[in-house]
N, C-alpha and C positions, 0 to 999 in steps of 0.2 A: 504494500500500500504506500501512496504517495507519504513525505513524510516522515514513513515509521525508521529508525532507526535503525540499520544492519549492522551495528559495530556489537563484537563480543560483549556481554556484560559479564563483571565482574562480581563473584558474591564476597561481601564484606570487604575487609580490609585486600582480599586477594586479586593481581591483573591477569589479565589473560594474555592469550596469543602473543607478539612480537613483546607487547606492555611489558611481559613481565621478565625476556628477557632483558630489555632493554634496563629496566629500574632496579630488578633482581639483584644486589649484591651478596645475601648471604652473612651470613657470621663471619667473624673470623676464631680462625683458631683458638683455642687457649695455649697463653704462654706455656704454662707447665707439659701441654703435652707436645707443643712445639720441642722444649726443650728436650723431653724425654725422646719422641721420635727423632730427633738429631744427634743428641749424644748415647745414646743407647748402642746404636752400628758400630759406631768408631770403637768405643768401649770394650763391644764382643769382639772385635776384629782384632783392637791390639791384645785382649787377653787371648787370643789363638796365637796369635805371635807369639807370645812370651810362652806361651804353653809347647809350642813347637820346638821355640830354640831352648826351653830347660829340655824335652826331652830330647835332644840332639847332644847336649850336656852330658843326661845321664848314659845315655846310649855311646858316646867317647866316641862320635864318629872323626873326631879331630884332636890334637890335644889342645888344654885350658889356655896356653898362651897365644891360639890363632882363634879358639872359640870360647872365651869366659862367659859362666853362667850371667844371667841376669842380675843376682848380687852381688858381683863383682861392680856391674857397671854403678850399681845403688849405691856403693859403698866409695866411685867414684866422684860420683854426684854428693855425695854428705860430704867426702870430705873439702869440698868447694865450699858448699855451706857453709861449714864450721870453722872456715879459713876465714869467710867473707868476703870469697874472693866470687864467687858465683854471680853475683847479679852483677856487678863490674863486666864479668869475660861477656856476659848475655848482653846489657846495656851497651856498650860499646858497639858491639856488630849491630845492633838495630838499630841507635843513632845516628852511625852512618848511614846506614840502607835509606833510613826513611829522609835522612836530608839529602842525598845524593836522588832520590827517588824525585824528592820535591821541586830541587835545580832542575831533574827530566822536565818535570810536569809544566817548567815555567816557559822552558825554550821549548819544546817538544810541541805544545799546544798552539803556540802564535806560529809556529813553523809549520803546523800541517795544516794550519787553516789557509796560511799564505802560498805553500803548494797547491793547497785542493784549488783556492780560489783563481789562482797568477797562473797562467799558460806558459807562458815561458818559463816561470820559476818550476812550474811541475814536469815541463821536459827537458831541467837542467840536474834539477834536484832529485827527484822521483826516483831515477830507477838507480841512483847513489843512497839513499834510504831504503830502497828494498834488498839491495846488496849488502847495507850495513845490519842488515836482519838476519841474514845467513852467515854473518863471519861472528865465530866462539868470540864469546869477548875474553878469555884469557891470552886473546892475541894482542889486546890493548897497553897489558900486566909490565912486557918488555921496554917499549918504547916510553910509556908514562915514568917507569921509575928512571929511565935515562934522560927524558925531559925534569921531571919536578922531583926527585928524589925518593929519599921512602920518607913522605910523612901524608899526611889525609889530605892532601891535594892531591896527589898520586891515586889513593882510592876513590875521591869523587871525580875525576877524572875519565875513570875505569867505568864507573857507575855510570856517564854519564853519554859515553860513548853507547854503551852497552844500552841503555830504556830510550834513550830521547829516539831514537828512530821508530821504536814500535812504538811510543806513543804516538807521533806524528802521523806514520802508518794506519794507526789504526783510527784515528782521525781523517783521514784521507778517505781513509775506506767508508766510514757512514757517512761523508760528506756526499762521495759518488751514489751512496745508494737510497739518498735524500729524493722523493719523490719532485719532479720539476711543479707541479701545481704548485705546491706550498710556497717555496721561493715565488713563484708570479704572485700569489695570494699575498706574500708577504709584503714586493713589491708596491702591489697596488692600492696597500694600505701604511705605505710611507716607510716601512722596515726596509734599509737599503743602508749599505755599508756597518758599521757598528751594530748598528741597532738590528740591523739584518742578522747577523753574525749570532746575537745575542740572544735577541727574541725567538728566530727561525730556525738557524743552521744548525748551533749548537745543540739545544734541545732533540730535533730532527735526528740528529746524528749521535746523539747521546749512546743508542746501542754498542754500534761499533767502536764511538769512542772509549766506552766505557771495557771494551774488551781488548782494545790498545793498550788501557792501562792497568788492567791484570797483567796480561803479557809483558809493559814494561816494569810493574814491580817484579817479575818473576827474573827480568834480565837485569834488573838491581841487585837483588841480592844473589842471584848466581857470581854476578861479574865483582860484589863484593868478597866473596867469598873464596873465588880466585885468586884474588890481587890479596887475601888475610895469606893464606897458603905459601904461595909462592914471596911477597916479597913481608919479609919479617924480621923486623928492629925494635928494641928495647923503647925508641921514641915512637913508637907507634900506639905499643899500648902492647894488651893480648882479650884479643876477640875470639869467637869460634875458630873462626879459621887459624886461627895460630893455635888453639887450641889443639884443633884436629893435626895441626904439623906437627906441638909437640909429643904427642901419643906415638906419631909415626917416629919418632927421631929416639922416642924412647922404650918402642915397642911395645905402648902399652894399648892393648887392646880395649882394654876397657875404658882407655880414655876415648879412645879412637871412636868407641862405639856410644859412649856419651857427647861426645861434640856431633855425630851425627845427629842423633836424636831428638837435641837442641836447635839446630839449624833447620829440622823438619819439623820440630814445633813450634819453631817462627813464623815460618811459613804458612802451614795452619790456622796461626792466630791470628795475622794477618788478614788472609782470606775468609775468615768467620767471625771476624770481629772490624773489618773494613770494606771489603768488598761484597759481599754475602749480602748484607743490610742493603746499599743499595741500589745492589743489582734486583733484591726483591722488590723494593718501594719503585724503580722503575717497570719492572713488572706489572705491580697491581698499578701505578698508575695506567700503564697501557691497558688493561683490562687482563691481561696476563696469566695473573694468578690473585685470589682471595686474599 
């Protein structure tokens, strides 16, 4: 009938049809079992680990000074504690990383926006940033310590070689896969230059950028960790990586096997207490995940 209404109706508070995808958000989580569903894996995973290597232990499939039990390495770790030398070796190496990480982020970011954006600068530059992505950065370790010596200029150096390309890179990258609408969109409502850059691009390209710069904290702290190892002086300090040399220099495994396990739960902590956050809240902003 003339009129009558064809639209879905809704009973009470509930929509219908496309309505309720559209408004539908749903709860979120609860923390607590957020947490529990997160740390719970890692937890079982590393008690298999340690359950494996004690029983590789008891079973002598090696001797104790290429394979120490698990309390050997504990008894490493306390006695750093009990020195008070522990959060020193730890704090050091992540002081660096994340300032050297931070220097990436400053040049890294105006440099792949002025690639993605400048023709000429991205057929000068471009394929010398995708090359500096495939070369180790422990090939940096040589020539820096013969340019600036052994002190943390050398290591930020290292560091800086090593991230600033994949951040650029990976700035590059979501810029190109920046839908051309939006920029016209942005365009035609005065976003142009700066404001362009700010309001549209960045945003826009957030993904990629944001996976630029996992990948360049990852070539931070590898290429710090390099440059700890290899170049190692008393005015440096001692970080993991000098830690992990002196183990080697003094055969002790269990240090060897505590400076790792240190440096992979930097790592970790990093990416689930930095990056994790908000790579999610970009997520649910896009519609993503809840």
């Amino acid at each position: 009938m003339a009129g009558t209404d064809l639209r879905p109706r809704a009973a009470g508070n509930e929509l219908a049809g496309l309505d309720a995808l559209e408004t539908h958000h749903g709860a979120r989580t609860p923390l607590r079992r957020v947490l529990w569903g997160k740390a719970l894996p890692p937890a079982l995973a590393v008690a298999l680990v340690l359950t494996v290597w004690q029983a590789l232990v008891w079973a002598r499939v090696t001797d104790d000074y290429v394979l120490p039990p698990p309390a050997a390495v504990w008894d490493s770790l306390a006695d750093l504690w009990f020195k008070g030398t522990l959060f020193d070796i730890v704090w050091t190496s992540v002081w660096r990383g994340l300032s050297g990480f931070l220097l990436a982020l400053a040049i890294g970011t105006p440099l792949g926006l002025l690639v993605a954006r400048v023709r000429p600068v991205r057929a000068a530059v471009g394929p010398i940033l995708s090359g500096l992505q495939s070369l180790p950065s422990v090939a940096w370790v040589p020539p820096a310590v013969l340019w600036l010596g052994l002190d943390n200029s050398m290591m930020y150096a290292v560091i800086l070689l090593g991230a600033t390309p994949s951040i650029a890179g990976g700035l590059v990258s979501g810029i190109d896969q920046v839908p051309p609408l939006l920029l016209r969109a942005g365009r035609s409502l005065g976003a142009t230059g700066l404001r362009g850059a700010r309001h549209v691009v960045m945003p826009a390209a957030f993904p990629g950028y944001l996976a630029g710069l996992k990948q360049g904290w990852a070539f931070s702290w590898r290429s710090l960790m390099a440059a700890e190892i290899i170049a190692s002086s008393p005015d440096l300090g001692l970080g993991l990586g000098q830690l992990l040399e002196s183990g080697r220099e003094t055969s002790d495994m269990a240090r060897i096997f505590l400076a790792i396990g240190l440096i992979l739960l930097v790592g970790i902590a990093v990416e689930l207490l930095v990056f994790a956050p908000v790579e999610r809240r970009m997520l649910r902003g896009r519609g993503l995940r809840v």
